[in-house]
C-alpha positions as CSV (number, residue, x, y, z in Angstrom):
1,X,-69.3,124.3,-217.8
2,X,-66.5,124.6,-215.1
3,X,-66.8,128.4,-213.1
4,X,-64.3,129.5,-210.9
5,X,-64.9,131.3,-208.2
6,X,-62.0,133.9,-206.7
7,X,-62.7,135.5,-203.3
8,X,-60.9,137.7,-201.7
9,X,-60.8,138.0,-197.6
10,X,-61.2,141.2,-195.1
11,X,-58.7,141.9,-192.9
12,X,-59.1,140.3,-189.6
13,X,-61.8,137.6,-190.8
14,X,-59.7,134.4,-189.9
15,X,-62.6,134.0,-186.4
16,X,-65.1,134.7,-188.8
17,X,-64.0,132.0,-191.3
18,X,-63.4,129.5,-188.4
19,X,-66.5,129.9,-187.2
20,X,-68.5,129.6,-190.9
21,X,-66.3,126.7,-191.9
22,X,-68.2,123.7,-191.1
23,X,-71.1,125.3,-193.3
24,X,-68.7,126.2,-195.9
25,X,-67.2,122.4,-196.1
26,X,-71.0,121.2,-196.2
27,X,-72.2,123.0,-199.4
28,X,-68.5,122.0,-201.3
29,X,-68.6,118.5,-199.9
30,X,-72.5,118.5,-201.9
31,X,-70.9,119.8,-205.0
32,X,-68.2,117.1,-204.7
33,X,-70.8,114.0,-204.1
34,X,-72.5,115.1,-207.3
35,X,-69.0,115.2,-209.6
36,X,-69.2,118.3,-209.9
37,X,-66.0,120.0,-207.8
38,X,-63.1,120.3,-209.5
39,X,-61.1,121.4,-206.5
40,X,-61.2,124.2,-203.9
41,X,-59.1,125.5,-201.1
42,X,-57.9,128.8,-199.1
43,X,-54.8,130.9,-200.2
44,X,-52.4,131.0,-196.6
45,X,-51.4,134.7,-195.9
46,X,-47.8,132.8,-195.5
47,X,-45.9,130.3,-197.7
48,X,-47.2,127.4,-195.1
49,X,-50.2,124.5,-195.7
50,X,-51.4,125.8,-191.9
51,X,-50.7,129.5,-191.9
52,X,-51.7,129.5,-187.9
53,X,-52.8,132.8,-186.9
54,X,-51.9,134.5,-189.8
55,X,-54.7,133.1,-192.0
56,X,-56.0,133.4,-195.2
57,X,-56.1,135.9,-197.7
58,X,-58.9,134.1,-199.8
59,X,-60.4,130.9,-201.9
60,X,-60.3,129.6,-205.0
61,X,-63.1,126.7,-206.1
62,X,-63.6,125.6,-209.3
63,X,-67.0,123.6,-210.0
64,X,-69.6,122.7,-212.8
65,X,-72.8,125.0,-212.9
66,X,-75.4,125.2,-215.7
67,X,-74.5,128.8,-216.1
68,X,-72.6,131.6,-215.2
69,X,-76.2,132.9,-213.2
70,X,-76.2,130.1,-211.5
71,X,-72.6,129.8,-210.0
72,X,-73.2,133.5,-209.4
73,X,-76.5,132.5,-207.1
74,X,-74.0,129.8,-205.7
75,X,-70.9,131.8,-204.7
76,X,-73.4,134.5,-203.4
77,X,-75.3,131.7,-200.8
78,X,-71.8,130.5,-199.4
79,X,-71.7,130.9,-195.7
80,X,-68.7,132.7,-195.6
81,X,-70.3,135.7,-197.6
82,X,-73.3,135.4,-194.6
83,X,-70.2,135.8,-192.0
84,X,-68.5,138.6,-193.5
85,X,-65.2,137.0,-194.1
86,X,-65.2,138.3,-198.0
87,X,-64.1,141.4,-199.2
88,X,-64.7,140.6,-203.0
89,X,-65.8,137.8,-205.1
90,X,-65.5,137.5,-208.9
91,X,-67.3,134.6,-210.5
92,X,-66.3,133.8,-214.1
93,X,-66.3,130.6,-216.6
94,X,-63.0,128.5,-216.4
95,X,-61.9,126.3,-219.0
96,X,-60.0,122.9,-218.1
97,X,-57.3,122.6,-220.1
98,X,-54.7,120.1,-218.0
99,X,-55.0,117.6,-216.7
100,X,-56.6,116.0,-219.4
């Protein structure tokens, strides 16, 4: 089943998020090699692709887990939890409606 996984940022973690990044993009690129990414990505602070300096205000993946314990255990391992650049993440089952 399809999870998504909502996190929310601290204030002032954009260094901390630079810095945990490469780790980040490891584990999703994983879950992408094994079909099982849907898609992922930040949420600018600004209505701009590269906010710059005013960074993010969180992330969104969705991906395929066996269970909702499981993409729990996931979203709790991400290296950006380890950094401290997360205020808040909810983890909860997503159903895929469109595209079809």
């Amino acid at each position: 089943m399809w999870y998504a996984i909502i996190a929310e940022d601290k204030s002032d973690s954009l260094e901390r998020r630079m810095a945990a990044r490469p780790a980040h993009l490891e584990r999703l690129e994983q879950l992408n090699n094994q079909g099982r990414l849907l898609l992922a990505g930040p949420h600018p602070n600004c209505d701009a692709e590269d906010p710059g300096s005013a960074g993010f205000s969180g992330s969104l993946i969705v991906a395929e887990f066996s269970d909702l314990a499981s993409a729990q255990q996931w979203a709790d391992a991400d290296p950006y939890q380890a950094a401290g650049v997360y205020q808040n993440v909810t983890v909860k089952p997503f159903k895929k409606v469109f595209p079809n």
